[in-house]
C-alpha positions as CSV (number, residue, x, y, z in Angstrom):
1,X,19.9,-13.4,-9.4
2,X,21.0,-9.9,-10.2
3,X,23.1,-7.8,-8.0
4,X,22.0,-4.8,-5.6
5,X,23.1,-1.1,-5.3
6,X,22.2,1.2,-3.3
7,X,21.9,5.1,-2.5
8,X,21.6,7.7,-0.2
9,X,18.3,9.4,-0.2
10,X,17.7,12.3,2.4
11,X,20.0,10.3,4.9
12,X,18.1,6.9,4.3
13,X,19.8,4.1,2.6
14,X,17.7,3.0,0.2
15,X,18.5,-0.4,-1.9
16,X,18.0,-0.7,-5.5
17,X,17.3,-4.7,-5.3
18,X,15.9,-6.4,-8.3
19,X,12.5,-7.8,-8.3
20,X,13.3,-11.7,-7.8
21,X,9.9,-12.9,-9.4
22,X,6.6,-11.3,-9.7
23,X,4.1,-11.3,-6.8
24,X,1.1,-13.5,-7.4
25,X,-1.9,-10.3,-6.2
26,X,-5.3,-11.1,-4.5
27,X,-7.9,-10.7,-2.2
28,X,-7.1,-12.1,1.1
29,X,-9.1,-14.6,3.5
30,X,-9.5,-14.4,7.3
31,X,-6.5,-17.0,7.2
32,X,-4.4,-14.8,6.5
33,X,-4.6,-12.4,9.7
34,X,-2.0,-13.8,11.5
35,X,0.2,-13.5,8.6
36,X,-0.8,-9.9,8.0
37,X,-0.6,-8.7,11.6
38,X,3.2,-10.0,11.4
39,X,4.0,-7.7,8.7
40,X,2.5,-5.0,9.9
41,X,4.3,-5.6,13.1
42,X,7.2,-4.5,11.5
43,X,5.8,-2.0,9.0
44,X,3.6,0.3,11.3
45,X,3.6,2.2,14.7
46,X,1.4,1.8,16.5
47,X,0.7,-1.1,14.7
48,X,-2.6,-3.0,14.4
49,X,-4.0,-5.8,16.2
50,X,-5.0,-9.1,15.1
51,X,-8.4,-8.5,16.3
52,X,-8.5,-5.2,14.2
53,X,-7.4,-6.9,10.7
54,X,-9.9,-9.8,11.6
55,X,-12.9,-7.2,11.9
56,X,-11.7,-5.9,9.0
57,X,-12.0,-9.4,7.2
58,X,-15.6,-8.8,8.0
59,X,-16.4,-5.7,7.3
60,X,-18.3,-5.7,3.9
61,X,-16.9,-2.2,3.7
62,X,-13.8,-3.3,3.1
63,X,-11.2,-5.2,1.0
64,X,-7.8,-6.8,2.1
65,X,-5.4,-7.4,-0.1
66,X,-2.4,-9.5,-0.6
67,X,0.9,-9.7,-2.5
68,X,2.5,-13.2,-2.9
69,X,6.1,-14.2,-3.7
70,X,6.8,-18.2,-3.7
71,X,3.7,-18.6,-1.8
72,X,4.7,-16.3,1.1
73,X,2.6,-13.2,1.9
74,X,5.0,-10.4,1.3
75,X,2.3,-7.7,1.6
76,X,-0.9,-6.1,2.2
77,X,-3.5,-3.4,1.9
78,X,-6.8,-2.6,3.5
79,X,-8.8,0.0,2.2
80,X,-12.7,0.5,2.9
81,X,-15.0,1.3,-0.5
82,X,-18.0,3.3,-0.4
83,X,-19.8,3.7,-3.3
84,X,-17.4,5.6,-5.7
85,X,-14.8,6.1,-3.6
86,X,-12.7,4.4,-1.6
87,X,-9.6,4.8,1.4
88,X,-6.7,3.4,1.5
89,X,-6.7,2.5,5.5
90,X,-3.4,0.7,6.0
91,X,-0.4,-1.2,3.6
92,X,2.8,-2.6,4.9
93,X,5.4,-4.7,3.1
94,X,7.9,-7.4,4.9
95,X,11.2,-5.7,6.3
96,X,13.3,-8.4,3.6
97,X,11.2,-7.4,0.6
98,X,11.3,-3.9,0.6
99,X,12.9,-2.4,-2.6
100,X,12.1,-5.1,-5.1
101,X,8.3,-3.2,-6.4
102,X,6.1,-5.1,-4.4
103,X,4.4,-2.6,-3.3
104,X,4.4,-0.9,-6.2
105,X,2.8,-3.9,-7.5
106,X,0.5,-4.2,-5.0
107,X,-0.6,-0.8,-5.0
108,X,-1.4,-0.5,-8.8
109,X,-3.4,-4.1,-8.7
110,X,-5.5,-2.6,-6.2
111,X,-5.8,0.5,-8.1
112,X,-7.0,-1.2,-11.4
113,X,-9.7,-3.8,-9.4
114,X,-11.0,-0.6,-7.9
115,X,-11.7,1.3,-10.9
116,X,-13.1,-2.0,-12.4
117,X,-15.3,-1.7,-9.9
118,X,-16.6,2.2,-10.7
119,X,-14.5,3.9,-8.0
120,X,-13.9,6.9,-9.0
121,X,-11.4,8.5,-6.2
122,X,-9.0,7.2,-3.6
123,X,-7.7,8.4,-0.6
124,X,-5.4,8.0,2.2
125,X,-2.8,9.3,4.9
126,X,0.5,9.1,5.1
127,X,2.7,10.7,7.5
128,X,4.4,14.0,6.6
129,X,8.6,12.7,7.1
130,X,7.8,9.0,4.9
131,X,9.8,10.0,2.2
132,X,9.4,6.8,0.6
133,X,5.7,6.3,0.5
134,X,5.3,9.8,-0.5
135,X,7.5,9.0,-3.8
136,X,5.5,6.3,-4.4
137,X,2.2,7.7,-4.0
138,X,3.8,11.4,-6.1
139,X,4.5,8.9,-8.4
140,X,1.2,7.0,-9.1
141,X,-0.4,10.5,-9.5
142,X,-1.9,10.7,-5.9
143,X,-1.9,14.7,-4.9
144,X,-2.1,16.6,-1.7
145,X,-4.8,17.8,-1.0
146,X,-4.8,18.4,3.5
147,X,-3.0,18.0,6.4
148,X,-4.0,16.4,9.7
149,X,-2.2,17.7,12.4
150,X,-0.7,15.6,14.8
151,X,-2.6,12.5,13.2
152,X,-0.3,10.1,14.6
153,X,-0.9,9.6,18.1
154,X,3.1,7.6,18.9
155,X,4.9,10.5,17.9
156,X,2.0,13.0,17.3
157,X,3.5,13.4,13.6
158,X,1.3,14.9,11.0
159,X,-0.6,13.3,8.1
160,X,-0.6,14.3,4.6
161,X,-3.9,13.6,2.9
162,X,-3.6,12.5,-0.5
163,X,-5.8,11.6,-3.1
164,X,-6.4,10.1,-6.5
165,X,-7.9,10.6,-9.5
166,X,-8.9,6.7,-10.8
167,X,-9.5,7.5,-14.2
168,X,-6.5,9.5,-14.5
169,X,-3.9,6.6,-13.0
170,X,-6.0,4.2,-15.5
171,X,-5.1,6.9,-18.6
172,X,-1.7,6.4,-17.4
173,X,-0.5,3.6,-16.4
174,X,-3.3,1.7,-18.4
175,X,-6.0,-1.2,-17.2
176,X,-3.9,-4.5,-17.0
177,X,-1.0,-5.2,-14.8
178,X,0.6,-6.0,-18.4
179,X,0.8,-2.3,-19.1
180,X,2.8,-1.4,-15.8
């Protein structure tokens, strides 16, 4: 295994840990909820129920993905698709995998079955102090385009809206996970 560093980012230790093995990406079944609602236990505030990541296995509106590492669910991400566009509802990595591209992973996979699929834009929130998720998103190509004020009903923190251009993020960073 390689070894890990780490810096200081705005205050927040951030770890520059090597990606141990690929994550094995897919759509997720309803046997997976329980799995899911443990991650985002730790991933989200408030964070979602079981019974709200079970209706979404159900709702033909939407999609759940996963990201695998040695058979373990390390991640996931809901978003709801209507006709050419679709919204990235909720994502959330495990605590222990954060910094190896996981998400990063996930998050492009998801980007390329969508536009495979003739979604054209995608959207989502992400609250206004997430430094990280912001740099991820900034650097996929997502752009700002509103604000929701107070969004976040724990802390009343505001939402930046964000949204992508599909064709754009395929021009890119290409159609295959092999191009990444």
């Amino acid at each position: 295994m390689g070894s890990s560093s780490h810096k200081v980012v705005n205050g927040t230790i951030e770890l520059d840990r090597p990606v141990i093995e690929s994550a094995v990406i897919c759509r997720l079944s309803p046997s997976c909820v329980k799995d899911v609602a443990e991650i985002e236990a730790e991933s989200n505030t408030p964070p979602w129920t079981e019974q709200l990541f079970s209706y979404e296995f159900n709702n033909r509106c939407s999609r759940v993905y996963g990201a695998r590492v040695a058979g373990r669910i390390v991640g996931f991400l809901v978003c709801h698709v209507i006709e050419d566009e679709a919204h990235i509802m909720n994502f959330g990595l495990r605590r222990d995998e954060r910094g190896r591209g996981y998400g990063r992973e996930l998050i492009q996979y998801v980007l390329r079955d969508l536009h495979e699929d003739s979604v054209h834009w995608v959207t989502l929130e992400v609250r206004k102090g997430n430094a990280v998720a912001r740099r991820l998103y900034d650097s996929l190509g997502f752009l700002e385009v509103g604000l929701r004020e107070r969004y976040y009903r724990d802390n009343q923190e505001d939402a930046l809206v964000l949204k992508l251009n599909l064709q754009q993020f395929i021009n890119q960073f290409g159609s295959d996970s092999a191009a990444t």
